[in-house]
N, C-alpha and C positions, 0 to 999 in steps of 0.2 A: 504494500500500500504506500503509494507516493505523498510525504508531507500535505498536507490541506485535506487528502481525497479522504472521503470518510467510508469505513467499512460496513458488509454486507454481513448475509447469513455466516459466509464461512469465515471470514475474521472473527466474526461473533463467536463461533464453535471452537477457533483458534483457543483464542481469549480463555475462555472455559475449559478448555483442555489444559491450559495452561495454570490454570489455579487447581484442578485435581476436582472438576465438578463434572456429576455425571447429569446424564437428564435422561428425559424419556421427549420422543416427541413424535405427535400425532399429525400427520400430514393429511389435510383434508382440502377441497375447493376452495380458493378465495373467498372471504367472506368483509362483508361490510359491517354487519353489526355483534354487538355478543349474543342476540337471538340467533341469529343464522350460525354464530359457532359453536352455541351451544347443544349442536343439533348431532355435533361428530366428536366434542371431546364431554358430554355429561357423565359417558361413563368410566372417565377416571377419576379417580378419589382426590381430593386436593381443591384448593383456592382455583376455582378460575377469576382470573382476571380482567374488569374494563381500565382501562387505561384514556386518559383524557390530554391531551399537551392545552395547558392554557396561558394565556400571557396577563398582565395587566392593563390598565385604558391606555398608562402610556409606553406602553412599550419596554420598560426597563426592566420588569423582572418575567420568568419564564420558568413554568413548573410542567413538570411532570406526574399526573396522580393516576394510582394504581388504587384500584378499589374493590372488592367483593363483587362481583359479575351481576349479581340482583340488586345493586346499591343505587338510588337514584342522588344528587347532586343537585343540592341547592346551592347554585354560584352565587346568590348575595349573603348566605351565612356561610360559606367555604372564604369570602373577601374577608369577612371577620375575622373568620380563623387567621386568617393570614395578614391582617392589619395593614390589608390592600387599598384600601382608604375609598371617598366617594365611588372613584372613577368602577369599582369592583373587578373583577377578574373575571373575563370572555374566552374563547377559544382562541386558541393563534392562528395565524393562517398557514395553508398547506405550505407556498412557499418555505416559512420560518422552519418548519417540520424539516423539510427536506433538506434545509440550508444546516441548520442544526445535530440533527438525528440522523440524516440521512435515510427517513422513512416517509412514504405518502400517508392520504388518506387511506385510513382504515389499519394502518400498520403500526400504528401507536404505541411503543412498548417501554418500562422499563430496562430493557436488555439494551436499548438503542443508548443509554447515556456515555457507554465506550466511547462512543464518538464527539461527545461533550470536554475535549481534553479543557477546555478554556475555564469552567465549572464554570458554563453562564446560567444552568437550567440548575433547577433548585426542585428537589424529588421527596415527593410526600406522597405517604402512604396507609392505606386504613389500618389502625391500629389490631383490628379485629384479624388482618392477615399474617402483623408481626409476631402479635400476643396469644394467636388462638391455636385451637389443636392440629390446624390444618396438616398432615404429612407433605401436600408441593403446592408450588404455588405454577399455573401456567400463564405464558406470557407468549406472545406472537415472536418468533426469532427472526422480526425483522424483513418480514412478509407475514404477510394474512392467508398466506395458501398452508399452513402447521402452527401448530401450538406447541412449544417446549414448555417442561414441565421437571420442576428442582425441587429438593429439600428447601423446606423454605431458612433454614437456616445458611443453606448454600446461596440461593437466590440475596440473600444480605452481606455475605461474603463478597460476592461479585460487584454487589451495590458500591458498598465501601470499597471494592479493590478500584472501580472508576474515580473515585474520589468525592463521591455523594452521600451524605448521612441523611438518612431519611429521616425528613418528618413524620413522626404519628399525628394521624388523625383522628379523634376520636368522633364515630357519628352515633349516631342514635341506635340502638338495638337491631336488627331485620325482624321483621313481623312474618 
């Protein structure tokens, strides 16, 4: 990988091979939503994950949140949490994704922050997937066509190995 270029799946696989993490991962059709992937990975046991990149009004700061797959996302009490002020926090645009992550629409992952060497993107995460009994956590490897799937004590190893200390988030229970 040439300075600036930002890496793909197999960088990604690189990466993880090189901190001693194993995964599992389910390759299924492209998908756009977590309804539609959760149609090929429900039956593994573990955190599936929605993953959202959001930015704030003005532009300066840039997160990445990984949430419980059934968790809905109130952006004007998530700006709270984050003391994001009037303007609140919106979704960024594909452009930034791409520019950033090196991932499009619909490919949204925490595994993408490898490519974050600058640490502009600031990565928060639902408490309930750090803290809970989950055995893996899955996350898209950087395409939407499979889902890789870690210990989630692993998946936090890798976090911190890109140089991200994830914020917990704490939300409301799931009903």
């Amino acid at each position: 990988m040439a300075a600036g270029e930002l890496g793909g799946r197999a960088e990604l696989e690189t990466e993880l091979e090189k901190l001693g993490i194993q995964t599992e991962t389910i390759e299924h059709p492209e998908v756009f939503t977590v309804e539609e992937m959760m149609k090929y990975v429900s039956h593994a046991p573990g955190a599936h994950s929605k993953n959202l990149f959001l930015r704030d009004k003005k532009k300066k700061n840039l997160w990445v949140l990984t949430i419980l797959h059934n968790r809905q996302v109130n952006l004007g009490w998530l700006a709270k949490q984050l003391g994001a002020g009037s303007g609140g926090v919106r979704f960024a645009d594909e452009s930034i994704m791409l520019e950033k992550l090196g991932v499009g629409q619909g490919c949204v992952t925490p595994l993408a922050l490898f490519n974050d060497k600058k640490g502009e993107i600031k990565f928060l995460l639902d408490a309930d997937i750090a803290e809970g009994s989950h055995e893996k956590i899955f996350c898209h490897p950087m395409t939407n066509a499979a889902s890789m799937g870690m210990s989630v004590q692993d998946f936090l190893k890798f976090v911190k190995a890109t140089g991200h200390e994830p914020k917990l988030i704490q939300f409301e229970p799931l009903v």
